[in-house]
C-alpha positions as CSV (number, residue, x, y, z in Angstrom):
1,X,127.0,105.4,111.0
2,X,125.3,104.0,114.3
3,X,125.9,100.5,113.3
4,X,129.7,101.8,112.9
5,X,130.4,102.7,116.1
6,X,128.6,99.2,117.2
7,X,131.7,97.4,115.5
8,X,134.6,100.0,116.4
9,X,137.0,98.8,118.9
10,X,138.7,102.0,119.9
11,X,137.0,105.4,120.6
12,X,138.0,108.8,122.1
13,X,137.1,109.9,125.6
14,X,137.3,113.4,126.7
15,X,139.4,114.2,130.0
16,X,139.9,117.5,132.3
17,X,142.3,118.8,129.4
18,X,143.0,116.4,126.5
19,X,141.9,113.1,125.2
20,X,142.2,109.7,125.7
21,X,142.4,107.0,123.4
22,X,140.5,103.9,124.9
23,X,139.3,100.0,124.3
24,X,135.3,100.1,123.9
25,X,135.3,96.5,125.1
26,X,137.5,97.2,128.7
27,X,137.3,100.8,128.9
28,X,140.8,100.9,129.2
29,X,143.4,103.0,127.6
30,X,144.7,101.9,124.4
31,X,148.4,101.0,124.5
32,X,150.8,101.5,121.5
33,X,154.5,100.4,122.3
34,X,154.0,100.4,126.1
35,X,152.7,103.6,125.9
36,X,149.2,104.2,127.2
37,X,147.0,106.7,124.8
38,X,146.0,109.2,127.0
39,X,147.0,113.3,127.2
40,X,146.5,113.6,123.8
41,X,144.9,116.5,121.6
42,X,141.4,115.7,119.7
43,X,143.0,115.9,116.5
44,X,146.0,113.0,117.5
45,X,143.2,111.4,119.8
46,X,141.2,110.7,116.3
47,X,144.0,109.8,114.2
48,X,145.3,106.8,116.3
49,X,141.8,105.5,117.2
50,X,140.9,105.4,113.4
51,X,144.6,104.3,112.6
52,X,143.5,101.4,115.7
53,X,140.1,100.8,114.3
54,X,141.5,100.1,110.8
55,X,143.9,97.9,111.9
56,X,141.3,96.0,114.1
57,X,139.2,96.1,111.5
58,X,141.7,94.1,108.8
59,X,142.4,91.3,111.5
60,X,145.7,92.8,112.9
61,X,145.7,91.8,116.6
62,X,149.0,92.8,117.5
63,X,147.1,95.9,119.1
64,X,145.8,93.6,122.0
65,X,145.7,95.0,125.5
């Protein structure tokens, strides 16, 4: 699992009330459709970085900052 999260592009960050989805390598949000990821609940937060993650994972990088 520690060797996972090594290779995972997208994690969760917790904020004063909700989550954020962000880029591991810049720290930024993650942006889907012009939208950043951010004021999300945990369970939302999760699902789009995995969703991300997958999708990095297989080569798609139409999720590019």
């Amino acid at each position: 699992m520690a060797e996972e999260r090594k290779t995972q592009r997208f994690a969760l960050r917790r904020d004063r009330t909700d989550w954020t989805v962000y880029e591991v390598w810049t720290g930024e949000p993650a942006v889907i459709a012009m939208v950043p990821q951010t004021g999300l609940s945990e369970e939302d937060a999760q699902h789009t970085a995995d969703l991300l993650n997958r999708r990095a994972r297989n080569g798609d990088r139409s999720m590019r900052q």
